[in-house]
BASE-810038 format. One record per residue (C-alpha): residue number from 1; x, y, z. Coordinates in steps of 0.5 Angstrom, whole numbers. Example, Ala and Ser with C-alpha at 12.3 -4.5 7.8 and 13.67 -1.06 7.14 Angstrom:
<nodes>
@k->1&X->25&Y->-9&Z->16
@k->2&X->27&Y->-2&Z->14
</nodes>
This chain:
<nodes>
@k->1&X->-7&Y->67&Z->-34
@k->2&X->-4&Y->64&Z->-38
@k->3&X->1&Y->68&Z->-40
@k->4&X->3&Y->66&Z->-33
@k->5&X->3&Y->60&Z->-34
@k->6&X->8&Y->59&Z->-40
@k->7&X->13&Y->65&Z->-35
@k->8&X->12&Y->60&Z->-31
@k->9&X->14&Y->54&Z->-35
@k->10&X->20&Y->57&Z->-37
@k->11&X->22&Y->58&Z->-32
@k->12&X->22&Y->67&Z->-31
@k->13&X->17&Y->67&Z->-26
@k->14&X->21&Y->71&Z->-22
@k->15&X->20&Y->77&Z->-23
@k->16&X->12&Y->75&Z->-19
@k->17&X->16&Y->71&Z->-13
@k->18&X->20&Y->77&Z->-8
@k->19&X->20&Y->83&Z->-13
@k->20&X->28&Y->83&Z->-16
@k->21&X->32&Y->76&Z->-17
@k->22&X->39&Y->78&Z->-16
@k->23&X->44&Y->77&Z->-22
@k->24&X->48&Y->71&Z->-19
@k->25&X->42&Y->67&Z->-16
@k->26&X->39&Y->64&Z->-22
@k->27&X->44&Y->56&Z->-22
@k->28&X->45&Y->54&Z->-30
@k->29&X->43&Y->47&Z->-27
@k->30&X->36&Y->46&Z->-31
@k->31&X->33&Y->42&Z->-25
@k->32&X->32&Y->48&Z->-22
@k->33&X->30&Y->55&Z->-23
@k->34&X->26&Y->60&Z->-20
@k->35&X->19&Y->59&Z->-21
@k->36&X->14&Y->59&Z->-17
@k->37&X->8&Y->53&Z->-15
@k->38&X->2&Y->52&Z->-21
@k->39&X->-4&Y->53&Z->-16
@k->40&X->-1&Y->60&Z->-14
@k->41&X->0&Y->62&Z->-21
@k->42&X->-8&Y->60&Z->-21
@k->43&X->-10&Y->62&Z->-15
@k->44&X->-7&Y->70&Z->-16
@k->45&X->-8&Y->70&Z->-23
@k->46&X->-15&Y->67&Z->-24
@k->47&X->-21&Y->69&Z->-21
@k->48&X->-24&Y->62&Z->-23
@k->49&X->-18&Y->57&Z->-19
@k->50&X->-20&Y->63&Z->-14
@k->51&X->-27&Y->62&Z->-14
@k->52&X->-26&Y->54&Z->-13
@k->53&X->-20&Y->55&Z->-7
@k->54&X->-27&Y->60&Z->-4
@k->55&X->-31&Y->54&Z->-5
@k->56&X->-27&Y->49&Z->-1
@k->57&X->-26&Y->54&Z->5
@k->58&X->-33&Y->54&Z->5
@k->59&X->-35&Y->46&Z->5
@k->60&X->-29&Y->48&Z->11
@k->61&X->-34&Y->52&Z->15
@k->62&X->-41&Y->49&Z->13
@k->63&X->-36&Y->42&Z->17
@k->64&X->-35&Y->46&Z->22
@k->65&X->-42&Y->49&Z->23
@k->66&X->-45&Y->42&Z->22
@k->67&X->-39&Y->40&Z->28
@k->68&X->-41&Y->46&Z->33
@k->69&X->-49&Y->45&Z->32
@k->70&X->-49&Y->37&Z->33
@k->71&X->-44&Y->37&Z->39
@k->72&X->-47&Y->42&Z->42
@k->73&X->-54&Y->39&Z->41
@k->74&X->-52&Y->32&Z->41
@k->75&X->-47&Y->32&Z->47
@k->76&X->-48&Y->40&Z->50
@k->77&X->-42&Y->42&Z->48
@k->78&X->-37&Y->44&Z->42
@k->79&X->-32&Y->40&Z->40
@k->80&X->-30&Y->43&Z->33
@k->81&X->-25&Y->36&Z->31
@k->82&X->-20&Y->38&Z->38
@k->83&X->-21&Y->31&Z->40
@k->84&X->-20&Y->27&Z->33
@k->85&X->-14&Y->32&Z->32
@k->86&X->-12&Y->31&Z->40
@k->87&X->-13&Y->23&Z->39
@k->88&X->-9&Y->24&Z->32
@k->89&X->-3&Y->26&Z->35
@k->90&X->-3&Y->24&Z->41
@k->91&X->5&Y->23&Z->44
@k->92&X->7&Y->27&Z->40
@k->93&X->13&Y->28&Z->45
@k->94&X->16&Y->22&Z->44
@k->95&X->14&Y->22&Z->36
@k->96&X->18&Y->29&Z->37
@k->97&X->25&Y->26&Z->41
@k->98&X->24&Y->21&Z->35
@k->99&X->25&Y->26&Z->30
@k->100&X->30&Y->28&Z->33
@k->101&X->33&Y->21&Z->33
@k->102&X->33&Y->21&Z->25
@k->103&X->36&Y->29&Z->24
@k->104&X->42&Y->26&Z->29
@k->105&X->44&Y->20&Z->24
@k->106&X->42&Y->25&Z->19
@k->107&X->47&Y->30&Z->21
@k->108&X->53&Y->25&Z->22
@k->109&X->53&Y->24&Z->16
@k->110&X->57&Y->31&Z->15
@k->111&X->63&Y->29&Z->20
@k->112&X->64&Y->21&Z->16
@k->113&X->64&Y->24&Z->10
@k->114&X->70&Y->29&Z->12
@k->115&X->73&Y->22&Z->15
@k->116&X->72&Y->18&Z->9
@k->117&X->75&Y->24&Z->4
@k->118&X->81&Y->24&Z->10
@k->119&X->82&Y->17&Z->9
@k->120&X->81&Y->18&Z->1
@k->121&X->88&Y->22&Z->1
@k->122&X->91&Y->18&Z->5
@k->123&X->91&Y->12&Z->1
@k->124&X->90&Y->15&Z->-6
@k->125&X->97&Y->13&Z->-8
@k->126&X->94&Y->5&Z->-7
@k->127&X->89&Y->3&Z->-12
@k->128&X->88&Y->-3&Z->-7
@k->129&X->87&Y->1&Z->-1
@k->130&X->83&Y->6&Z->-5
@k->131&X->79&Y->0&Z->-7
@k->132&X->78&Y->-2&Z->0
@k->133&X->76&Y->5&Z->3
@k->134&X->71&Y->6&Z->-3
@k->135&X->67&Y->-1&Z->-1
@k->136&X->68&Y->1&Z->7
@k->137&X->65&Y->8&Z->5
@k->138&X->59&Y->5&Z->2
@k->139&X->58&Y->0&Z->7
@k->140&X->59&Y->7&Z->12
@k->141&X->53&Y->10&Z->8
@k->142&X->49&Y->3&Z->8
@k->143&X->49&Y->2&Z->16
@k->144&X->48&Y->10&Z->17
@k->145&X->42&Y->9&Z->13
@k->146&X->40&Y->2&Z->16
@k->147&X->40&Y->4&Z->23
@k->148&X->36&Y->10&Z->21
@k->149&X->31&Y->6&Z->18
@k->150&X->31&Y->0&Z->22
@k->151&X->31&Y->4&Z->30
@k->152&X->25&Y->8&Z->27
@k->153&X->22&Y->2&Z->25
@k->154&X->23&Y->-1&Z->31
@k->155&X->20&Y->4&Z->36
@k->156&X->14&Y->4&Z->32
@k->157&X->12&Y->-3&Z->32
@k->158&X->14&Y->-3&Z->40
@k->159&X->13&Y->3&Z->42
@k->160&X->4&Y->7&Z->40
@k->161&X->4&Y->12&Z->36
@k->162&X->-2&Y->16&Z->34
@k->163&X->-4&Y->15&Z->27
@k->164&X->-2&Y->22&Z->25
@k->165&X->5&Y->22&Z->29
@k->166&X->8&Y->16&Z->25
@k->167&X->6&Y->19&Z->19
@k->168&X->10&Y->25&Z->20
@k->169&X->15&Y->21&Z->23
@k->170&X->15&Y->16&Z->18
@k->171&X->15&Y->21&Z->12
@k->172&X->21&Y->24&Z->15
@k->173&X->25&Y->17&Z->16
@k->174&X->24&Y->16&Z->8
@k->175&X->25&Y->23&Z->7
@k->176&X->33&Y->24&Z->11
@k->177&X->35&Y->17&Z->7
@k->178&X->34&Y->20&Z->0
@k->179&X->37&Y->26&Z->2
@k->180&X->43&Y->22&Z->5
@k->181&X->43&Y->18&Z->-1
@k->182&X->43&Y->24&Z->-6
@k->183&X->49&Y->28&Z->-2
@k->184&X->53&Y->22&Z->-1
@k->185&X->52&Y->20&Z->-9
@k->186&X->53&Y->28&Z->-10
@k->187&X->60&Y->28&Z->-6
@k->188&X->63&Y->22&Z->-7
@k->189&X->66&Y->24&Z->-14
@k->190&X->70&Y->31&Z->-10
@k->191&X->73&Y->26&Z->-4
@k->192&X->76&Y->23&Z->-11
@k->193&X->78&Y->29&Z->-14
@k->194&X->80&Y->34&Z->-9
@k->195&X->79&Y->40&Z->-14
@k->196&X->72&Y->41&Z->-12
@k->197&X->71&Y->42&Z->-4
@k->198&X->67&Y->39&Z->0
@k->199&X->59&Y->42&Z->2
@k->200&X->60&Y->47&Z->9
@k->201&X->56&Y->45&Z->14
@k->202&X->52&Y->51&Z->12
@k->203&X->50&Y->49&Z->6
@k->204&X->49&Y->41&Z->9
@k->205&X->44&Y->44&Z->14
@k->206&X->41&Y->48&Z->9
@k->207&X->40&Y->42&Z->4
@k->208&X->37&Y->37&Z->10
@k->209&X->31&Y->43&Z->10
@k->210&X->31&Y->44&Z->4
@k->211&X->24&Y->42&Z->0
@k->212&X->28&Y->38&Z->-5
@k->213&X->31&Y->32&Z->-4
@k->214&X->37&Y->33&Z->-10
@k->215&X->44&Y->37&Z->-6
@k->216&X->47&Y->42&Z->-10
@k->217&X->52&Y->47&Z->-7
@k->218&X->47&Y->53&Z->-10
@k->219&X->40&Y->54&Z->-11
@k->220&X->36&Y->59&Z->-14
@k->221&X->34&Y->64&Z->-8
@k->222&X->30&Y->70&Z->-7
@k->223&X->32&Y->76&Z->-4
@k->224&X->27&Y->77&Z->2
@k->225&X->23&Y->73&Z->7
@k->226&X->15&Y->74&Z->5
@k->227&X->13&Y->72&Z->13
@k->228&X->5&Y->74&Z->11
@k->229&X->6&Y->68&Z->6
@k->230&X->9&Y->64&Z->12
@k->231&X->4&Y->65&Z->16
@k->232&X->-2&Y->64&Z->11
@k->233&X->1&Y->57&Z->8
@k->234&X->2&Y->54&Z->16
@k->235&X->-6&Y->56&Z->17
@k->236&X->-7&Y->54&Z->11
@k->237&X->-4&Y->46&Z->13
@k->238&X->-8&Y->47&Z->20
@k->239&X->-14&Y->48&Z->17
@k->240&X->-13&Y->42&Z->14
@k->241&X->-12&Y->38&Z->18
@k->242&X->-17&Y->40&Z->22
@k->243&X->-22&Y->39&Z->15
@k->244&X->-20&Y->32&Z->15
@k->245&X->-21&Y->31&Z->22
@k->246&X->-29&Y->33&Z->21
@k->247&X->-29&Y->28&Z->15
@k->248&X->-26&Y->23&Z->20
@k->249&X->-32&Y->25&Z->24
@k->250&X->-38&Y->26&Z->20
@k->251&X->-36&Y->20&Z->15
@k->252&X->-31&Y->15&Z->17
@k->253&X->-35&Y->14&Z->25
@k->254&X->-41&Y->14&Z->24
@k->255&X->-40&Y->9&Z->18
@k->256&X->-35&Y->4&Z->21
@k->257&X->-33&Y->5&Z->28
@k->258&X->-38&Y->1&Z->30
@k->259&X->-36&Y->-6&Z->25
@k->260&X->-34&Y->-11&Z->28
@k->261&X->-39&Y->-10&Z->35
@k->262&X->-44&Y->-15&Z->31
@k->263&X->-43&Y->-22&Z->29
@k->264&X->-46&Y->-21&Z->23
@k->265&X->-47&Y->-14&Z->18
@k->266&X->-50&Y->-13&Z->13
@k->267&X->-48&Y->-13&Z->6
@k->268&X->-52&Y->-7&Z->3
@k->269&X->-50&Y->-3&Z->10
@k->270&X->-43&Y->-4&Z->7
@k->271&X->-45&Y->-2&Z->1
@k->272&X->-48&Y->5&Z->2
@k->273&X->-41&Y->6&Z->7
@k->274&X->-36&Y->5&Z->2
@k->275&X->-41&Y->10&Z->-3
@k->276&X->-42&Y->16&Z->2
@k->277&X->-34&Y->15&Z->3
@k->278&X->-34&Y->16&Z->-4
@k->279&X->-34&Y->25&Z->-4
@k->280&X->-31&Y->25&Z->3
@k->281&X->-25&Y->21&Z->0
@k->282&X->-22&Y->25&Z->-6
@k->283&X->-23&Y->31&Z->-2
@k->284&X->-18&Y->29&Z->3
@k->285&X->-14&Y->27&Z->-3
@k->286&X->-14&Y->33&Z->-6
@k->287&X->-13&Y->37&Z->1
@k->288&X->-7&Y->32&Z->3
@k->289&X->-4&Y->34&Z->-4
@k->290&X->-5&Y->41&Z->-3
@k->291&X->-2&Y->41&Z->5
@k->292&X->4&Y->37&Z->4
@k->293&X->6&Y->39&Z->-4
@k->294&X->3&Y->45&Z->-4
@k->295&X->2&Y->49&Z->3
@k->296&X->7&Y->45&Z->8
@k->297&X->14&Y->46&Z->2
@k->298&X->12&Y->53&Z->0
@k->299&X->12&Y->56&Z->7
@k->300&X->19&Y->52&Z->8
@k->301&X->22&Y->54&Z->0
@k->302&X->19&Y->63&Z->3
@k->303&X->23&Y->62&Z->11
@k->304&X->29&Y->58&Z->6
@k->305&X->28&Y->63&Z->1
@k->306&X->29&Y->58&Z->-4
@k->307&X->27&Y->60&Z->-11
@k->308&X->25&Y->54&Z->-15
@k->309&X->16&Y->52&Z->-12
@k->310&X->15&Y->48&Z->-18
@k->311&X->14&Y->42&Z->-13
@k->312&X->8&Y->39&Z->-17
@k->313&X->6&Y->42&Z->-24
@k->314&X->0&Y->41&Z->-27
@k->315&X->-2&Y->33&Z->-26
@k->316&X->-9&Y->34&Z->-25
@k->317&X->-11&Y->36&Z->-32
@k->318&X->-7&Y->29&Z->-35
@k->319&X->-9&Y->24&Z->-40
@k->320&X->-5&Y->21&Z->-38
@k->321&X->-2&Y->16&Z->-32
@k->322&X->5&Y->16&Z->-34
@k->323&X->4&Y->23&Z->-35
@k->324&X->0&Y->25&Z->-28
@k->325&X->5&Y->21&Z->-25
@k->326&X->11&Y->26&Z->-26
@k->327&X->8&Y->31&Z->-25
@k->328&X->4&Y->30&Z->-18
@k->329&X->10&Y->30&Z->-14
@k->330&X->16&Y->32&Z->-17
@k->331&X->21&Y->32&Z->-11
@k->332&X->20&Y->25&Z->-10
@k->333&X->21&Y->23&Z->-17
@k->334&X->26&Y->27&Z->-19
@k->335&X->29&Y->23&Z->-14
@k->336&X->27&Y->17&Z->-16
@k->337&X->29&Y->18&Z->-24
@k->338&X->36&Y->20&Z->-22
@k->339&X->38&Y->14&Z->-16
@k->340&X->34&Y->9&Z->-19
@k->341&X->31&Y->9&Z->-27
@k->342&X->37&Y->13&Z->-30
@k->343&X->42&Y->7&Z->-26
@k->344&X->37&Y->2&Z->-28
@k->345&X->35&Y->4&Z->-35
@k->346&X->40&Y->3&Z->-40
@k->347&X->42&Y->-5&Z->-38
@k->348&X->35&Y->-6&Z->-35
@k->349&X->31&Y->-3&Z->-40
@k->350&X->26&Y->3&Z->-39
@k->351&X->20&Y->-3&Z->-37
@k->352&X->24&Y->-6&Z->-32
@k->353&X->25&Y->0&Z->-28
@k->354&X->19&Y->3&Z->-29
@k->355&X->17&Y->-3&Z->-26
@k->356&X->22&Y->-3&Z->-20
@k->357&X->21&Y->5&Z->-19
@k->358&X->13&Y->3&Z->-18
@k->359&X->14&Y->-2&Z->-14
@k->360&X->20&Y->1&Z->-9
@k->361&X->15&Y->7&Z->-9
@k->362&X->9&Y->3&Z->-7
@k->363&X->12&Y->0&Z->-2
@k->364&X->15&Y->6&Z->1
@k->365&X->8&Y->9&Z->2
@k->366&X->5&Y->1&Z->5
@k->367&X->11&Y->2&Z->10
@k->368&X->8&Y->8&Z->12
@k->369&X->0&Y->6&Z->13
@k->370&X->2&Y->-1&Z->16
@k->371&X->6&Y->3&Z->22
@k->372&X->1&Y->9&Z->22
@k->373&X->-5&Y->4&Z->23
@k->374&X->-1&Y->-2&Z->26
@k->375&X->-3&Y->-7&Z->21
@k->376&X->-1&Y->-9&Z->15
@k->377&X->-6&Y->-9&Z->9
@k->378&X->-4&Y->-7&Z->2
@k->379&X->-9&Y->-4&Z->-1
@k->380&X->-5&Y->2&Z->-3
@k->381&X->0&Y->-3&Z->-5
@k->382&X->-4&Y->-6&Z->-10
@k->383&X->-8&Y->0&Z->-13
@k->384&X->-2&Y->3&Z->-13
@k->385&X->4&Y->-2&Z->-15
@k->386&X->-1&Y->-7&Z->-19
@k->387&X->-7&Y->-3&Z->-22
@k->388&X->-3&Y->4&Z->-23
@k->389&X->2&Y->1&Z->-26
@k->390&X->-3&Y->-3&Z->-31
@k->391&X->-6&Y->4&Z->-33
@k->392&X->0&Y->7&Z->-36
@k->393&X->-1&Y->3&Z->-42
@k->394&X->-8&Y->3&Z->-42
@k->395&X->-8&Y->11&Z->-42
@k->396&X->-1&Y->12&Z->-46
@k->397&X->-6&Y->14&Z->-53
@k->398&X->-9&Y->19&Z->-48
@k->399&X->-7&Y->25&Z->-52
@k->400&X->-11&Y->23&Z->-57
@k->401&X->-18&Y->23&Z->-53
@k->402&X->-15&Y->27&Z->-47
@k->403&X->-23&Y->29&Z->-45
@k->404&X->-24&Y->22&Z->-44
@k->405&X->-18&Y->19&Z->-41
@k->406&X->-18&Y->25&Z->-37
@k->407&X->-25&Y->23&Z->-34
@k->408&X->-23&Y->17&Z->-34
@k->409&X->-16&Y->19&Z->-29
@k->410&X->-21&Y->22&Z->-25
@k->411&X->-26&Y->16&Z->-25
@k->412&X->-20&Y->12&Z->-22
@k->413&X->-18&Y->17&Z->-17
@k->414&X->-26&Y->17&Z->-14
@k->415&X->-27&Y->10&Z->-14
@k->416&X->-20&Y->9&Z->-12
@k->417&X->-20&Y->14&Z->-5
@k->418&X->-27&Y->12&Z->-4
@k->419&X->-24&Y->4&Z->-3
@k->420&X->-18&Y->7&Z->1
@k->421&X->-23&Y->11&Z->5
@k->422&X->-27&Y->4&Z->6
@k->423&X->-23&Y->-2&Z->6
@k->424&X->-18&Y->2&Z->11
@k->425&X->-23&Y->4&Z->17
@k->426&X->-27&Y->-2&Z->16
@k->427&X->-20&Y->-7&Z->18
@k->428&X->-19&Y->-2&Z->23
@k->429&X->-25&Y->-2&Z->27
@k->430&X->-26&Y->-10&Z->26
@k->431&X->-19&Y->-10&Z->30
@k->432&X->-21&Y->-6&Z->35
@k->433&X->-28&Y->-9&Z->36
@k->434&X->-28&Y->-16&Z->33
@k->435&X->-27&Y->-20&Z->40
@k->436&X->-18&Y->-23&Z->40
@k->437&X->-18&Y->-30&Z->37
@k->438&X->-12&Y->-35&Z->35
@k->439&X->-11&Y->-33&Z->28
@k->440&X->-10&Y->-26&Z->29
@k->441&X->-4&Y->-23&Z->25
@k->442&X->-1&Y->-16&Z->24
@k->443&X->-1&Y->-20&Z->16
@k->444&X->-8&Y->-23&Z->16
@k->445&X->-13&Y->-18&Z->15
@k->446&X->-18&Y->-19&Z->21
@k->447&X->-24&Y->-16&Z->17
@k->448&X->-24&Y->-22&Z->12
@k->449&X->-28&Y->-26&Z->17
@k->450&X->-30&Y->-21&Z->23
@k->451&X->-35&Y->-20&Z->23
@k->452&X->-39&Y->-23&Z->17
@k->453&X->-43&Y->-20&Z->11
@k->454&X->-48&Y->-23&Z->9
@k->455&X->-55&Y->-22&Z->5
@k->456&X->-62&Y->-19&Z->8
@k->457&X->-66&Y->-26&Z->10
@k->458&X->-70&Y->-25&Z->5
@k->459&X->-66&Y->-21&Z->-1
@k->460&X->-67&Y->-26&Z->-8
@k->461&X->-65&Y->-23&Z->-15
@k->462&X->-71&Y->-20&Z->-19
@k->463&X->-70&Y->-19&Z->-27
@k->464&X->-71&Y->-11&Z->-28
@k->465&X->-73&Y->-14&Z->-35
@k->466&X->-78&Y->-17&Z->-32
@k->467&X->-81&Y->-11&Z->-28
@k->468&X->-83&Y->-8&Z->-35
@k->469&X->-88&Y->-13&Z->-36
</nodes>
């Protein structure tokens, strides 16, 4: 297993991804080479990461199981989490003509970029012209991205849309106007100098599916389509989901969905929800990351056959947060390194843009939860942009005592996922339960003062030290 591994890390996996890797395909760019995903290296090569990949499987039938028996018992019929995974992507046309709205804007970005490179040749005996059609470009790919942005934006907030369905269509919005970006950075330079051509429209097209959000005219590719790879991966991705719908119904409903019907709860039943929330938690974190980094971009990379699979790598041994950060998802940050801590860093200092990559990427990730749930309540944003970013200082000696910081990482993500699971639920249901008042806001958090916690009539403090006597 290990020598798999550092195969991996050097980037000489492939001869374990499609047989022969053709001379030519491999790039010399650095950020991309042929290598495939961490856990497909641990899966096929350790019987132990395999036996644990059996352990989930297995939690997923026992869910399904336990779903099946208590509907068929309960109600006299059997559900198993249809009606959730329904309620979850309801809509799904108009979410669907949305998204389509998104690769419309994203795919006129091809045709402006020939106009402005027209336009470049025309004025570039001018230096004032020149100047002015740089300024015009740039305002050209500001307002593409603008009316990207805000038309998706504004059909969510004016037009429901299921949970699950404005999540896929708000990752895909953030995802074309990094992609925009990039390739605009990337071509800007060959409209000024005609010595290098502009990408195809092949290569355009390719790179806006791409699972990778850094253009380049050529990627590490592999030689054939493994289709039963394809298959197994989207499997993997509605198992998934349907895992998490039997989550949603054995843990979230029968805890929360009932907040707010009453005037008064009481706090220990707050409590021992937050705590059973706990478990179920991280396992939907950990089935979140292994369905959209791991599963959902390996079955795109095997029908794109694009040879670079190291999508994340191995973050969940980090002792280390700044670690852990770099290495949960690398698309994403490879992207942000390259447009926002690189431009920033050497005139802002490495603080600084640190500080703004942290706060940029937090509050991509509350857009996404405040127009999927249809309020606005930065839970996220705080554990991500205030606490994260505290613990990178406070783990930075991680490598010293890496069992311990690790434990301590992983603590972090328990409580964490535990409170999201929690505090998110709890403002849901007390919107939909907690009778309208005057002060309702999608900024004021309504749980804060429907219903009301309070104690047990007859709850008073008893020293445990006292007991002992």
């Amino acid at each position: 297993m290990e020598n798999a591994m550092s195969v991996r890390r050097r980037g000489g996996g492939g001869a374990l991804q499609n047989g022969v890797v053709t001379e030519g395909e491999k790039t010399k760019d650095p950020e991309f080479a042929i290598r495939e995903s961490p856990l497909t290296v641990l899966i096929e090569h350790s019987l132990h990461i395999r036996a644990i990949y059996h352990i989930f499987v297995v939690i997923l039938l026992l869910l399904l199981c336990d779903t099946v028996v208590y509907d068929l018992v309960e109600r006299g019929k059997i559900n198993i989490g249809i009606t959730t995974v329904v309620e979850g992507f309801r809509d799904i046309g108009r979410s669907i003509t949305l998204w389509l709205f998104e690769l419309a804007v994203a795919v006129s970005f091809y045709p402006g970029l020939h106009l402005y490179a027209a336009g470049r040749k025309l004025v570039k005996k001018n230096p004032a012209l020149c100047k002015i059609w740089s300024y015009l470009g740039f305002l050209g790919v500001v307002a593409l991205e603008v009316v990207l942005i805000f038309m998706t934006i504004h059909q969510l907030v004016h037009k429901y849309h299921a949970l699950a369905s404005t999540v896929a269509v708000t990752c895909e919005m953030f995802r074309f106007a990094m992609k925009i970006w990039d390739i605009a950075k990337a071509c800007t330079p060959r409209c000024h100098d005609e010595s290098k051509p502009l990408p195809t429209f092949s290569h355009f097209i390719y790179f806006l599916f791409a699972p990778t959000l850094l253009y380049r005219d050529n990627y590490p590719r592999t030689k054939r389509i493994r289709w039963e790879k394809v298959v197994l991966h989207f499997l993997e991705v509605a198992a998934i989901v349907f895992y998490n719908s039997f989550l949603f119904e054995r843990f979230i409903l029968p805890y929360w969905s009932d907040y707010g019907k009453e005037p008064q709860v009481e706090a220990g039943s707050v409590v021992r929800g937050m705590f059973a929330c706990v478990l179920p938690g991280v396992i939907s974190f950990l089935c979140g990351f292994y369905c959209l980094l791991h599963a959902w971009l390996n079955a795109f990379a095997e029908m794109l056959t694009f040879g670079d699979r190291l999508f994340y790598e191995e973050w969940w041994i980090s002792s280390q947060f700044s670690r852990y950060y770099r290495a949960w998802n690398r698309v994403v940050h490879s992207w942000l390194r390259e447009h926002i801590y690189i431009p920033l860093a050497p005139n802002a200092g490495r603080a600084f843009s640190t500080f703004t990559v942290f706060i940029i990427s937090a509050i991509a990730h509350e857009v996404v939860l405040a127009l999927s749930f249809g309020f606005f309540y930065p839970v996220l944003l705080l554990e991500f942009g205030v606490f994260g970013l505290l613990m990178l200082p406070l783990t930075a000696s991680g490598r010293r005592f890496p069992s311990v910081f690790n434990l301590i990482m992983w603590l972090t993500f328990f409580i964490g996922n535990g409170v999201l699971w929690s505090l998110y639920p709890m403002e849901y249901f007390a919107r939909k339960n907690c009778p309208p008042s005057e002060s309702d806001s999608f900024f004021v958090p309504k749980s804060w003062s429907c219903p009301e916690i309070v104690m047990k009539p007859n709850w008073k403090f008893q020293n445990p030290f006292e007991l002992i006597h």
